[in-house]
C-alpha positions in Angstrom: 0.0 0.0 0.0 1.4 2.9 -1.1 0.6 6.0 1.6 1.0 9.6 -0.6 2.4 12.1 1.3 0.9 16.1 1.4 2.8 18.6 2.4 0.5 21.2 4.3 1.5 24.7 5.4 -0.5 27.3 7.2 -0.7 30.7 5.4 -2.7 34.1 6.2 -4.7 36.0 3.7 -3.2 39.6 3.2 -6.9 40.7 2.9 -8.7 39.3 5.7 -5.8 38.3 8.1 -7.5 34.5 8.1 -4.8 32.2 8.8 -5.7 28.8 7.5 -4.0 25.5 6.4 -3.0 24.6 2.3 -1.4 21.7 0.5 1.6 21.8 -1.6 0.7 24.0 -4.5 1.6 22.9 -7.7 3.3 24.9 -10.3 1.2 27.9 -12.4 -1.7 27.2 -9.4 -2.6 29.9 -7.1 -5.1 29.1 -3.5 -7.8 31.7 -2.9 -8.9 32.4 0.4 -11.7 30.7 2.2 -13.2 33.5 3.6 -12.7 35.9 0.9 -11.4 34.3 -2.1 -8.5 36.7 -2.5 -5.2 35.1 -4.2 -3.1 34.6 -0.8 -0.6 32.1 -2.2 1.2 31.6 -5.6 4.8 31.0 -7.1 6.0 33.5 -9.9 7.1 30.8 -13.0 10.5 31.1 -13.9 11.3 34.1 -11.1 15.2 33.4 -10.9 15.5 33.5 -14.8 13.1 36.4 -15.5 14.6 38.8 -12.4 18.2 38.2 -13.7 17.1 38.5 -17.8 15.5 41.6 -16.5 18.7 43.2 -14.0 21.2 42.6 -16.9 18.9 44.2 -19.3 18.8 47.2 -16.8 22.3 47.3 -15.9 23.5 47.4 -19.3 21.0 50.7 -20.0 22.2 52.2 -16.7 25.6 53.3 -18.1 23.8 55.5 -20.9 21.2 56.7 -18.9 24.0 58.5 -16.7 26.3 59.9 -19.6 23.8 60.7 -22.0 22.0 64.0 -21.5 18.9 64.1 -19.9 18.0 67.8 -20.7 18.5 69.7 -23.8 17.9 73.6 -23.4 17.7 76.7 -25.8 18.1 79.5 -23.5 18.6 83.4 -25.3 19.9 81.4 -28.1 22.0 79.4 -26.6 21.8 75.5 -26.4 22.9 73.6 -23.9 23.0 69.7 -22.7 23.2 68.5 -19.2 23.9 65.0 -18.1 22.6 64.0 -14.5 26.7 63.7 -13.8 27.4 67.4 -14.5 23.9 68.4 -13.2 24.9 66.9 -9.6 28.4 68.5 -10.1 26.8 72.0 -11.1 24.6 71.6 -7.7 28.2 71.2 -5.7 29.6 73.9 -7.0 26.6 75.9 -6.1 26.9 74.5 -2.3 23.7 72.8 -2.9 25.3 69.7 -1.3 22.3 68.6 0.6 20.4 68.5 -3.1 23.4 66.9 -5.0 24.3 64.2 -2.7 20.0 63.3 -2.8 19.9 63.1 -6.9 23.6 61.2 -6.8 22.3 58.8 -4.3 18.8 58.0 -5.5 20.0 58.5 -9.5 23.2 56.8 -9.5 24.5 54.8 -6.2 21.1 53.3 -5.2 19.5 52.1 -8.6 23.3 50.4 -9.4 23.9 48.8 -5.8 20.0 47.6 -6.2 20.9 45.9 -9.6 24.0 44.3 -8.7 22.0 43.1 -5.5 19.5 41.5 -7.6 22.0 40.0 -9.8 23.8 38.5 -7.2 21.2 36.9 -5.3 19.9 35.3 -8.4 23.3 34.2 -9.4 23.9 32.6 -5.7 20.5 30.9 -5.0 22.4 27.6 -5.1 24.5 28.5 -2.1 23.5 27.5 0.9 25.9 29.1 2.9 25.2 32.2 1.8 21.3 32.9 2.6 21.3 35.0 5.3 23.7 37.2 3.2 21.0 37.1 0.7 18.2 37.7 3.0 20.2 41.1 4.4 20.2 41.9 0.6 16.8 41.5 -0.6 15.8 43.7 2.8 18.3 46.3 1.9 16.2 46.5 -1.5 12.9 47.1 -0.5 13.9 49.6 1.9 15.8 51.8 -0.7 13.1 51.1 -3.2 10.8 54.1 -2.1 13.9 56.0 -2.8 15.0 55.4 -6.0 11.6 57.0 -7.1 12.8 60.6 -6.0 14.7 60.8 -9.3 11.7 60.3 -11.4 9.3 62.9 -10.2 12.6 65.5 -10.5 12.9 64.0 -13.9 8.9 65.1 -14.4 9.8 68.3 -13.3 11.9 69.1 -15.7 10.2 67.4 -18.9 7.1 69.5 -17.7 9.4 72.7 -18.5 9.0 71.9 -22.5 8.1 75.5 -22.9 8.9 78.5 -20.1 7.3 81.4 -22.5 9.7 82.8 -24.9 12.3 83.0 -22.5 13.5 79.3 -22.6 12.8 76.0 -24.5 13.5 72.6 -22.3 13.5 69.3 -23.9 14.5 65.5 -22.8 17.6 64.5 -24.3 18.3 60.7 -25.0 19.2 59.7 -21.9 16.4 60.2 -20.3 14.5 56.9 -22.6 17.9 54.9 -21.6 16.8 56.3 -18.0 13.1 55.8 -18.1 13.6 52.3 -19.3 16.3 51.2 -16.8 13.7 52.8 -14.3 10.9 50.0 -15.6 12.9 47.3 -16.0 14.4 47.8 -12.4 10.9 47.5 -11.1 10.3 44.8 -12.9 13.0 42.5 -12.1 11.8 43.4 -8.5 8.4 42.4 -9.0 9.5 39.2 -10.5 11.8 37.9 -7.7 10.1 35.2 -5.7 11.6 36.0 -2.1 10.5 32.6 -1.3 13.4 31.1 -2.8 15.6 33.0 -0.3 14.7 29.9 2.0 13.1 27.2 -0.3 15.0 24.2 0.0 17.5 22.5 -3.4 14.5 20.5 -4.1 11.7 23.3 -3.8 14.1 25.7 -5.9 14.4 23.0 -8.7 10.7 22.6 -8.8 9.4 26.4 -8.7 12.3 28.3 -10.6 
């Protein structure tokens, strides 16, 4: 007689706080709640592959969204191009330092140190020694995330400024796209990592990556 074994967990509903018991879920399948049929459990297919596709992809547009200008200007007849580099070093000059070191940290440090986290916990998910390491990452992440949104609303700012009357003419220059879409693809390589597999087991990695 051959006995199957059913591997239960208890999970709470991030709608309703219920906290009830579930089987082992199988792959693509989601469990809704029993109170109030809100999704409260599901694996991401393919999360390690997808979150390190998407990292490269924004890691390789981070270098010419920071030397590429971001603003082009015609001001009295005079054009002009900034790049977020010489715009943080125009702000020190100024003594703005309080201003300068906030775009520096939230348009270059954070958004690189965040990608190179992602890429190295997806890269070291086979390590077993290493998870707490990873764990201290992944919190790092989502506490800096709010941050590295600062950038874009000064970003907004200045695309708003297409026209100041006659006076002055402001347009985005091409690296704000490289930018913009190193900004999306960022998020998305975020939203992709399962955190789960932070702790899942050799066997549980192999079957939900």
């Amino acid at each position: 007689m051959i006995t199957a074994c059913v591997k239960r967990m208890l999970v709470a509903c991030q709608t309703c706080g219920l906290v009830q018991q579930a089987s082992d879920v199988p792959k693509d399948s989601v469990i809704k709640c029993a109170r109030c049929n809100f999704q409260i459990f599901h694996r991401r297919a393919n999360s390690r592959v997808r979150t390190l596709a998407f990292s490269l992809a924004a890691l390789i547009l981070y270098f010419p969204s920071n030397f590429y200008p971001v603003v082009t200007a015609e001001y009295q007849g005079q054009h002009s191009q900034t790049t977020i580099f010489q715009g943080i070093s125009s702000l020190y000059a100024h003594k703005q330092y309080f201003i300068a070191s906030l775009i520096f940290c939230t348009s270059m440090l954070t958004p690189v140190l965040k990608i190179i986290g992602l890429i190295f916990i997806t890269l070291t998910l086979d390590w077993p020694h290493w998870r707490k390491a990873r764990t201290w990452i992944y919190k790092i992440i989502r506490v800096i995330d709010p941050w590295n949104m600062l950038e874009v609303f000064l970003l907004a700012i200045c695309v708003s400024m297409v026209e100041m009357g006659e006076v002055a003419t402001v347009h985005p220059g091409r690296g704000v796209f490289s930018f913009a879409a190193a900004v999306v693809l960022t998020l998305l390589a975020t939203l992709s990592f399962d955190s789960r597999l932070l702790w899942d087991s050799p066997a549980e990695k192999k079957h939900y990556e």
